[in-house]
N, C-alpha and C positions, 0 to 999 in steps of 0.2 A: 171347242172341245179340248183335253185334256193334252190329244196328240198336237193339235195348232198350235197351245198355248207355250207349253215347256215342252224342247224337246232338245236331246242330247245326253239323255241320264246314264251315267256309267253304274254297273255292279262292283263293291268291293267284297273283299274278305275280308275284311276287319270292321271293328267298332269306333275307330278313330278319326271321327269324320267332325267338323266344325259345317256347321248349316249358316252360312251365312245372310241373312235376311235384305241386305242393302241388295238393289238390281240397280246394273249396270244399260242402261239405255243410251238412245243414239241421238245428237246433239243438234239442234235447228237450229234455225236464225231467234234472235226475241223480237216477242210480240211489242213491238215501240210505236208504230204508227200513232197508236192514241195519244201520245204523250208530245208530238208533232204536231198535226192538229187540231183544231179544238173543238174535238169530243168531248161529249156529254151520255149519262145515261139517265133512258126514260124509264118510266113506268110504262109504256104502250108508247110503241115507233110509228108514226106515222105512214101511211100509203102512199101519201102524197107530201110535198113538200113545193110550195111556190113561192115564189117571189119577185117584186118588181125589180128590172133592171134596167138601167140607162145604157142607151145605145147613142152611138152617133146622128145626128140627124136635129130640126129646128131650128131655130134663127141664128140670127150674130149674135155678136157681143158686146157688150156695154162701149163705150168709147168717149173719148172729150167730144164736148156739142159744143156749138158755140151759141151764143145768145142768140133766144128765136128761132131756130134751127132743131127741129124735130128728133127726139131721142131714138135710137135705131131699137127695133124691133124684137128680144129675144124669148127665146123660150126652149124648150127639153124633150127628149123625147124619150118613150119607156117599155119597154117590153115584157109580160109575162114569159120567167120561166118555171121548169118543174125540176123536181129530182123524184127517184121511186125506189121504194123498199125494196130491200136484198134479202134473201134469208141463207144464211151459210151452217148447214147440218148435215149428219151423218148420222150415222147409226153402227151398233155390236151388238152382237149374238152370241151368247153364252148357254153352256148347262148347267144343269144344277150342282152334277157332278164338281165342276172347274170350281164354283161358290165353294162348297162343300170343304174340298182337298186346298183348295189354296184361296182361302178367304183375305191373307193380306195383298197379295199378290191381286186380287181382283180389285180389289180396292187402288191399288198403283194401275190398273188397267183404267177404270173410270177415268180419273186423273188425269191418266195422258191422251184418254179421250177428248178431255175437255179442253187440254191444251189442242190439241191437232186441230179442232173446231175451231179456237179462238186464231193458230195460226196463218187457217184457211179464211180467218176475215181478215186480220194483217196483211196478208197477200193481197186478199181480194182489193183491199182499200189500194195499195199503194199501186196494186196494179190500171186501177181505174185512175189515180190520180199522176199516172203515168202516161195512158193513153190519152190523157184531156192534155196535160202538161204542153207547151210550143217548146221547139228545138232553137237554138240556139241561129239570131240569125245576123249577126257581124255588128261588128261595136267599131270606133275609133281605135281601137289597140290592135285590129287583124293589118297585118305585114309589119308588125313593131318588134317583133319580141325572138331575139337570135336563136333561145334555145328554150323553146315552151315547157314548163311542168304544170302538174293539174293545178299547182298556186295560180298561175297565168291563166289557164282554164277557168277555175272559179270565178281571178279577179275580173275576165272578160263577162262572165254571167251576171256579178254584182252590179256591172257599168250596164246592162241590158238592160237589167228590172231598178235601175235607177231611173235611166232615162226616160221610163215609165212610170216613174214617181212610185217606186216601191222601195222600202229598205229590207232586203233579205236576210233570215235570221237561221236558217237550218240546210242544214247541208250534210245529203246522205251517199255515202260513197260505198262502194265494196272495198272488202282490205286488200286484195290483192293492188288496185288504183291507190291506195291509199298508202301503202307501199313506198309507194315513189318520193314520196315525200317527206319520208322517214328514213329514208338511207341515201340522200343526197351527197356528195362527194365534191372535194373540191380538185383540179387540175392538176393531182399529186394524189388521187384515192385518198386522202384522209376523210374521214364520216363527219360532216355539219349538220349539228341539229340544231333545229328550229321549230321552240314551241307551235300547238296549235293557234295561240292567242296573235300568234304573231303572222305564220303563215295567209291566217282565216279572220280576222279581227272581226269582232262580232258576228261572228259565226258559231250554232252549235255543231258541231262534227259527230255524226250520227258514225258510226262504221259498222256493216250489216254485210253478210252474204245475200239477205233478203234481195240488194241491188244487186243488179248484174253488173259482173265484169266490163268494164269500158265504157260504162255511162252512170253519171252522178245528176242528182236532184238539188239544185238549190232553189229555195223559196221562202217566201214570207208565210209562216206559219197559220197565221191566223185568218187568210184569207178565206179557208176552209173549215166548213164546218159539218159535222158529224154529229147523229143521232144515233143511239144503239140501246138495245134492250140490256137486258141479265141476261145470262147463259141461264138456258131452259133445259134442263135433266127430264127425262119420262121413261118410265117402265112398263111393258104390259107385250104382251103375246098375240099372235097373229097364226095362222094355218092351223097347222100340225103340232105346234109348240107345248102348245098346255099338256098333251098325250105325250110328249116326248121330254117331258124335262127341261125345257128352255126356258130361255125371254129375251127378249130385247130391248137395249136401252137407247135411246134418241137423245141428242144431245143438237141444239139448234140455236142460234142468236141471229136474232133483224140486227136491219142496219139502214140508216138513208143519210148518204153523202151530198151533201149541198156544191157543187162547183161551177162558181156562175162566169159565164165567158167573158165577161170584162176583166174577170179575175185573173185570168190568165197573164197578163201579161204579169202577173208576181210570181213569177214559178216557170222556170225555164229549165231542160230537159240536156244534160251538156252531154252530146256523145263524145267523150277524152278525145280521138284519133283526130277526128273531123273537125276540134277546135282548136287543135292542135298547130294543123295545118294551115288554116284560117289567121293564125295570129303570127305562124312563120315568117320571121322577113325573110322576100326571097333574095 
């Protein structure tokens, strides 16, 4: 309604008035996750999504025989897994009135409908690729490093998903973390800067409030993979609506995340405090 929508309107006495048409709105994290992993958009998202995985388990391994000497035994073993559609939607309710009186204004309303939806998949993703993530569990560099910064943090996560035979390529921080590393000083307060290229080498340096303070995501990008429709706009009325002037617009996008658990070990979850400490010598 018209009172929900604008409110705050003062009376003047005069005709002197400039209508300014620019709205000033309130500023989120950006939608990046997609541009991280490697999503795709379909025509129609799947329910299901499976695929074979290797797991531990089966014979040995190849090795020198010697003449005559029977070649050892090996073989692999596989697992079915799944992933399952998401659908991330909402819904506004409008009258006809609000269309009416402020038709550009309703149109910047949609708009940031559709962003807020798309946000709430952004989240969703990163939050689910957050909770699968492994936390950080000690590398050859914990008790090496006199006075740890999140460079030393990182560089312990890189040595993790190495030794797992992964090379890490993206790494999301919050800026407040991110901080630290941009106003580094040296033993006399003067400010040493240090490219990201140099800090991070081969790293993209994501920097998001989307991440929470005190823990950063490094990982090999491409482990994961994502399927997601179009954003889906619909219009139409429900109850009372039709008799009252309204409607309501639906705004909804699928989605199915692929993260298969061998995968994990490229993608390591660094809480700042606690690797900190970890790499402390004491």
């Amino acid at each position: 309604t018209t009172a929900n929508v604008l409110t705050g309107a003062a009376s003047f006495n005069h005709d002197n008035i400039f209508d300014d048409v620019d709205i000033t709105v309130i500023r989120y994290p950006q939608n990046f996750i997609g541009d991280v992993i490697g999503s795709r958009q379909v025509a129609k998202v799947p329910a299901v999504i499976q695929w074979k995985e290797q797991v531990a388990g089966g014979d040995g391994l190849p090795a020198v025989v010697a003449e005559g000497d029977a070649k050892p035994l090996t073989s692999d073993a596989f697992v079915w897994k799944y992933s399952y559609r998401k659908k991330y939607a909402g819904r506004i309710e409008l009258t006809e009135e609000v269309e009416i009186d402020f038709e550009q204004l309703v149109l910047d309303i949609i708009t940031m409908f559709e962003e807020k939806v798309l946000r709430e998949y952004n989240k969703g993703l990163l939050a689910d690729i957050l909770a699968w993530a492994p936390v950080y569990a000690g590398t050859a560099l914990d008790d090496l490093i006199v006075k740890p910064t999140l460079q030393n943090v990182v560089n312990a996560g890189k040595l993790q998903l190495a030794l797992n035979e992964y090379a890490p390529d993206t790494l999301i921080v919050n800026p407040a973390d991110y901080a630290e590393v941009q106003n580094m000083q040296d033993t006399l307060g003067n400010p040493i800067f240090v490219a990201d290229s140099v800090l991070f080498p081969g790293i993209r340096v994501i920097v998001t409030s989307a991440m929470t303070a005190g823990t950063c995501l490094l990982m090999e990008g491409g482990i994961i993979k994502e399927q997601h429709g179009s954003f889906i706009l619909r219009s139409g009325t429900y109850g009372n609506q039709l008799i009252e002037n309204e409607r309501t617009i639906i705004g909804e996008l699928f989605s199915n995340m692929k993260l298969p658990t061998e995968s994990k070990k490229g993608v390591v979850k660094l809480v700042i405090a606690t690797v900190k400490a970890a790499l402390l010598k004491p």
